[in-house]
N, C-alpha and C positions, 0 to 999 in steps of 0.2 A: 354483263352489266357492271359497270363497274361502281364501288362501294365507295359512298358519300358520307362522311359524318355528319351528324348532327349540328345544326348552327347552334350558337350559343348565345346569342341574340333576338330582340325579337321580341314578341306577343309569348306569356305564360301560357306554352302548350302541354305541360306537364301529364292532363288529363290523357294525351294519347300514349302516355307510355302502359295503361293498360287495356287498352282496347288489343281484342284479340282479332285472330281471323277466324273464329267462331261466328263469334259476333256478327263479323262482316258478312259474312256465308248467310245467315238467319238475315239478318236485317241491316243495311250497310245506310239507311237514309240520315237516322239521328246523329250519326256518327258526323255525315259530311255535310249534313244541314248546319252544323255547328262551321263547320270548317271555311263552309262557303263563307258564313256569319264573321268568326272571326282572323281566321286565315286561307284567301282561298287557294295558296300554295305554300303547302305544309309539307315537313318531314315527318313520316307517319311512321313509329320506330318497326312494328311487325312486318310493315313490308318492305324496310331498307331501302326505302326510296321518297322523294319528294312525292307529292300528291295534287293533281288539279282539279279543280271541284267545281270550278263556275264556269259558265258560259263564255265570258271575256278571255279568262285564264286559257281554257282549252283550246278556244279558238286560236287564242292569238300564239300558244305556245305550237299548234298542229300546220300554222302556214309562214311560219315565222321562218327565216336564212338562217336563222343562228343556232337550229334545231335540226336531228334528222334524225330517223326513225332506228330504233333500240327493239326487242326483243327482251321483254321482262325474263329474270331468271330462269325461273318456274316454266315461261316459256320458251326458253331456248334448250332446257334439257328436253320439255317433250319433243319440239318437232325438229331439232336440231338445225342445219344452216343448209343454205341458205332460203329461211322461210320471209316468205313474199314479205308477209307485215314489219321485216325484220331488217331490211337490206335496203342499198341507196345504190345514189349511182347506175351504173353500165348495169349490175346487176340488176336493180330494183326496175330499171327501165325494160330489159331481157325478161324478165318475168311477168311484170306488165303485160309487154307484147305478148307473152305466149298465153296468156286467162281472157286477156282481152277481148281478142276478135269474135269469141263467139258468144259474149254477155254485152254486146252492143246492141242498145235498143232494138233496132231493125233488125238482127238477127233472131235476138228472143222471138219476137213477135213473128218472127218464122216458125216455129216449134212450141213454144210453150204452152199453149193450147190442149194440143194433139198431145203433148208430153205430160202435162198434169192433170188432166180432166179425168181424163180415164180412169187414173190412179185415184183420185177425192173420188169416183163415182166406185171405185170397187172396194174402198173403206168402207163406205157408205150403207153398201149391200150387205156389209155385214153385220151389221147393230139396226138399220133403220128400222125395222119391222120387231124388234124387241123393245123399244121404248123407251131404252137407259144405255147409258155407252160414259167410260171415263175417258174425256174426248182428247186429256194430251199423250197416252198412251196408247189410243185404239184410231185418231184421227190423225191430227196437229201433229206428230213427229213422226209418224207414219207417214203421213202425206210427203212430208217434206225431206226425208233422207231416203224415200224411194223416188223421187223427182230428180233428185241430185245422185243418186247412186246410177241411175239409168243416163242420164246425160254423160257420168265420169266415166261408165262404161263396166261399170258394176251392176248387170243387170242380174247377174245368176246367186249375187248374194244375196240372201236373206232381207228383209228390213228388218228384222228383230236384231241378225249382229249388224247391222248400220247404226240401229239404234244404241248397242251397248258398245257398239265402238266410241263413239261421238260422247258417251258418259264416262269412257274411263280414260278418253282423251283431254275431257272436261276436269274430269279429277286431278288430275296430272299436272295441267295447267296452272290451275289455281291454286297446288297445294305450294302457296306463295311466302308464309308463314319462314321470318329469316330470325336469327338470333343478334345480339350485338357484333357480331364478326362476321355477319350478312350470309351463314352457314343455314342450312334450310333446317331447321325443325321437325322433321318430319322425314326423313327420308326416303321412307317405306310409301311414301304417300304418292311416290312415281311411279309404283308399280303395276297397278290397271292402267296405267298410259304405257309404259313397256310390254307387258301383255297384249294390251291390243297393239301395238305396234307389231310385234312377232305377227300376229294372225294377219293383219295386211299385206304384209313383206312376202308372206306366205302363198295369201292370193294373186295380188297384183304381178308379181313377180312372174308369173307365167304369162299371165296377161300381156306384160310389157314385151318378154320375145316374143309374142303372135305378132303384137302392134309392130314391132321392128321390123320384123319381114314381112310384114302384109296391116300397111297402116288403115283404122277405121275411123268412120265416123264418128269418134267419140273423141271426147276432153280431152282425156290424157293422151288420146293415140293422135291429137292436136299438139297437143303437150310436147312430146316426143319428135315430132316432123318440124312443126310451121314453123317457120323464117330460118330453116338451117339449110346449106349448101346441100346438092343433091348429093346422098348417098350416107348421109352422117344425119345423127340424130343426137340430143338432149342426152347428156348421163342420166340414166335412173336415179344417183344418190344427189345426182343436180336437184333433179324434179320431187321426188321422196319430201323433203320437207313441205314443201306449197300443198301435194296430196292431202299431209295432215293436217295443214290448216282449213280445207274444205271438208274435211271429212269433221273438222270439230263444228271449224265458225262458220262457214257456208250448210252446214247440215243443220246445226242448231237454230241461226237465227229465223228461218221464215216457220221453223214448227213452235217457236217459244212466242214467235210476234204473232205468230196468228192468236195462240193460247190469249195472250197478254191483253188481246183488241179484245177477245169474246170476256174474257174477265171484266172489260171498261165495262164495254155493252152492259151487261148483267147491272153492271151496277147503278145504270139509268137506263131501265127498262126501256122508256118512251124514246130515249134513242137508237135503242136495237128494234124497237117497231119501223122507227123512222126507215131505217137500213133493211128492214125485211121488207117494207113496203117499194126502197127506192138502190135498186142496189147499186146506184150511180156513186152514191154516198159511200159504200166500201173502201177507195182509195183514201178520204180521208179519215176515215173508222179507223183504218191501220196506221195513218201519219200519226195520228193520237196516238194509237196504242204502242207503236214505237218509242213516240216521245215519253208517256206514261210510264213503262216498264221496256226500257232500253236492254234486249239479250244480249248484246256485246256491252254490259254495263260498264268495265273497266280492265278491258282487257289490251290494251295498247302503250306504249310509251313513246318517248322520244329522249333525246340525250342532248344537252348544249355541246354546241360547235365550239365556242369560246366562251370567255366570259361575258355573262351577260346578269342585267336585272330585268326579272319579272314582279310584276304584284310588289314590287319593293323590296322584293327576296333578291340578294347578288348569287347567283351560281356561276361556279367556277365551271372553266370544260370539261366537257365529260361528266356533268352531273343528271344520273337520269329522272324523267319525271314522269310518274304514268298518268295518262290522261283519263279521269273517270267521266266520261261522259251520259251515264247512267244518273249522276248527281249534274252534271251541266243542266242536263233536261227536266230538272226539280227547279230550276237558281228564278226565283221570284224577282231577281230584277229583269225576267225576261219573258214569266210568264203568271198571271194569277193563279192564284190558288192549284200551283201544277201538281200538288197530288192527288187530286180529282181527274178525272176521265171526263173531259168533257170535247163532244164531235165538235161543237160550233163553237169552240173557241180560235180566233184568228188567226189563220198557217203560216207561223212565221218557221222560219228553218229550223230544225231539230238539228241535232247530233248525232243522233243511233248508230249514223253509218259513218261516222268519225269527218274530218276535213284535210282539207288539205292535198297533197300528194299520193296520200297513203290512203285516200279516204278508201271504201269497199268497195271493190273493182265490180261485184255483184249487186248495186243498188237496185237496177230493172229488174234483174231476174227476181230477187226474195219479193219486190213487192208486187210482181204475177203471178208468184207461185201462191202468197198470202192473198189477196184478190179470188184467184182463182177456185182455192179450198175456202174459204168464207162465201163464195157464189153460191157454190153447190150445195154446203153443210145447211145454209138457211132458206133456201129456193127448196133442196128437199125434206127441212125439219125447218118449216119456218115456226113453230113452237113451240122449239127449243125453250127450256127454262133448266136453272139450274138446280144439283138435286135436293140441297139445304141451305139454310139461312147463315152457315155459318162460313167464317171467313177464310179467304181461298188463301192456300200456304204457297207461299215462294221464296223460293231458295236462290242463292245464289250471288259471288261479288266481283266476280270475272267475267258470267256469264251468268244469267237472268232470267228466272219464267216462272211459270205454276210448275207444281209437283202433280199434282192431277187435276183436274176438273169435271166432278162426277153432273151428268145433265139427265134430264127424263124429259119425255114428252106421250101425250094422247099418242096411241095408234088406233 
């Protein structure tokens, strides 16, 4: 990504030269609620980059000609090149092609059933009849990076390293924190994302010559064949980066959006009765809950093609801007009182899954897979409540969700 100086012009933003990524980690809302308010494309000094914060801003900067899609620092060391979110052109089109064919609606809806039911019903069997379960550790991220590991073709790993892969992939990511010479802070802070990279390379890596000589059924072994001449397949270190974007952001976002809906729920009771009575209402339970607590909250960017003005901001080429679309989905000129959890308020387009070109090639599948584990978690604990009065911790400014969510219920 390449290093933008500061403007020197402008609205007194001085207040963010100390805001940290601490901060942002804990709680990133006050920060870009101000931002929206008095700059909603800002240069925010810790993260060495321009910042977009409102609705108009994101959007317009995410389908705009004069923008293409960038790979934040932070995330270009972890999943290296060329990763899907990261790439334009012949490439970005090639890769496209290759995640696409089998996350088309009418595909999903071939599998997804048969593929995630079973899994939500065999979580299920393991807490329901004890009364208490801490549901994003033992359901919600369970559910959802063994749905994804089974489709990828990682059916003999564990979900517990699915699970700590996906966290030290997360870590890695975000450890975003630059200095005035745009030099990371932290350098040590990539090494659970190195780590877990080894142990992938490790597994997969056998995987991928079974698939070569005897292609399956499965993603990557899709990955590796479809749309190549007969006899020639996809480089591994082609494919290797896009792996780890699913193994972070495709794993995390339907177990942290489910977490995120069941947290709204909770908090207007009389609308989680609504939803255990009418499980029609699910789908839009989740549209809420995505727009509520967005788990891809700002993990994207994009880069001007030329010079150009946004927001009244001039950026020269090559200046990048990350899209936080976690705060889009807060910008009160688009939504009342949006950090409230509320099912019936009017569905107008969220953000979650970003716009544009680049938007999340997986939009059906996370929100069947979310659907799906919300069916069955409330159909067989429809009295579910949660285990205390007090308030649910969430973490996170790249990516976004509950740290636990302890629940009881009568047996």
């Amino acid at each position: 990504m390449t290093t933008v100086q500061q403007p020197t012009t402008g609205p007194d933003l001085s207040w963010l030269d100390a805001v940290t990524m601490t901060q942002l980690e804990r709680n990133p809302y006050p920060v870009y609620e101000r931002l929206r308010r008095e700059a909603p494309l800002a240069w925010v000094p810790v993260l060495g980059s321009y910042v977009a914060s409102t609705a108009e801003v994101c959007r317009e900067i995410a389908t705009s000609p004069d923008f293409e899609a960038i790979i934040t620092p932070a995330g270009g060391r972890t999943f290296g090149h060329p990763a899907i979110i990261g790439v334009n052109g012949d490439i970005h089109a090639d890769l496209r092609g290759m995640v696409e064919p089998q996350l088309q609606p009418v595909e999903v809806d071939r599998w997804v059933d048969d593929l995630v039911r079973p899994i939500a019903r065999r979580y299920l069997d393991r807490f329901e009849g004890r009364g208490h379960a801490e549901l994003v550790a033992e359901y919600c991220e369970p559910v959802s990076v063994r749905s994804l590991g089974d489709l990828l073709g990682l059916a003999d790993v564990p979900s517990d390293t699915l699970r700590r892969w996906f966290h030290q992939l997360s870590a890695s990511f975000t450890n975003a924190a630059v200095d005035a010479d745009g030099e990371f802070t932290n350098p040590e802070g990539f090494r659970p994302g190195d780590e877990a990279k080894a142990e992938i390379r490790a597994t997969v890596d056998p995987l991928i010559d079974r698939w070569i000589a005897e292609p399956a059924d499965t993603a990557i072994s899709h990955w590796l064949h479809d749309g190549m001449p007969p006899g020639r397949t996809r480089e591994r270190e082609y494919v290797y980066p896009t792996i780890y974007v699913y193994l972070l952001g495709a794993m995390q976002e339907p177990g942290h959006g489910t977490a995120s809906t069941l947290v709204g729920l909770f908090s207007r009771p009389e609308q989680l009765e609504e939803v255990v009575d009418d499980p029609t209402l699910l789908p839009r339970a989740i549209a809420e809950g995505m727009r509520w607590t967005s788990p891809i909250w700002s993990a994207t960017a994009r880069i001007s093609t030329r010079d150009v003005t946004v927001a009244g901001v001039d950026l020269p080429a090559g200046t990048p801007v990350i899209q936080s679309y976690g705060s889009a989905n807060h910008d009160t000129g688009h939504w009342d009182a949006p950090t409230e959890y509320d099912l019936h308020r009017p569905p107008l387009p969220h953000l979650a899954f970003g716009a544009g070109s680049h938007a999340c090639a997986g939009i059906y599948y996370a929100n069947q897979v979310m659907r799906i584990a919300l069916e069955e978690l409330l159909e067989t604990i429809p009295n579910l409540e949660r285990a205390s009065g007090d308030g649910v911790e969430f973490w996170g400014w790249g990516f976004r969700g509950p740290t636990s969510l302890p629940c009881t219920w009568e047996v």
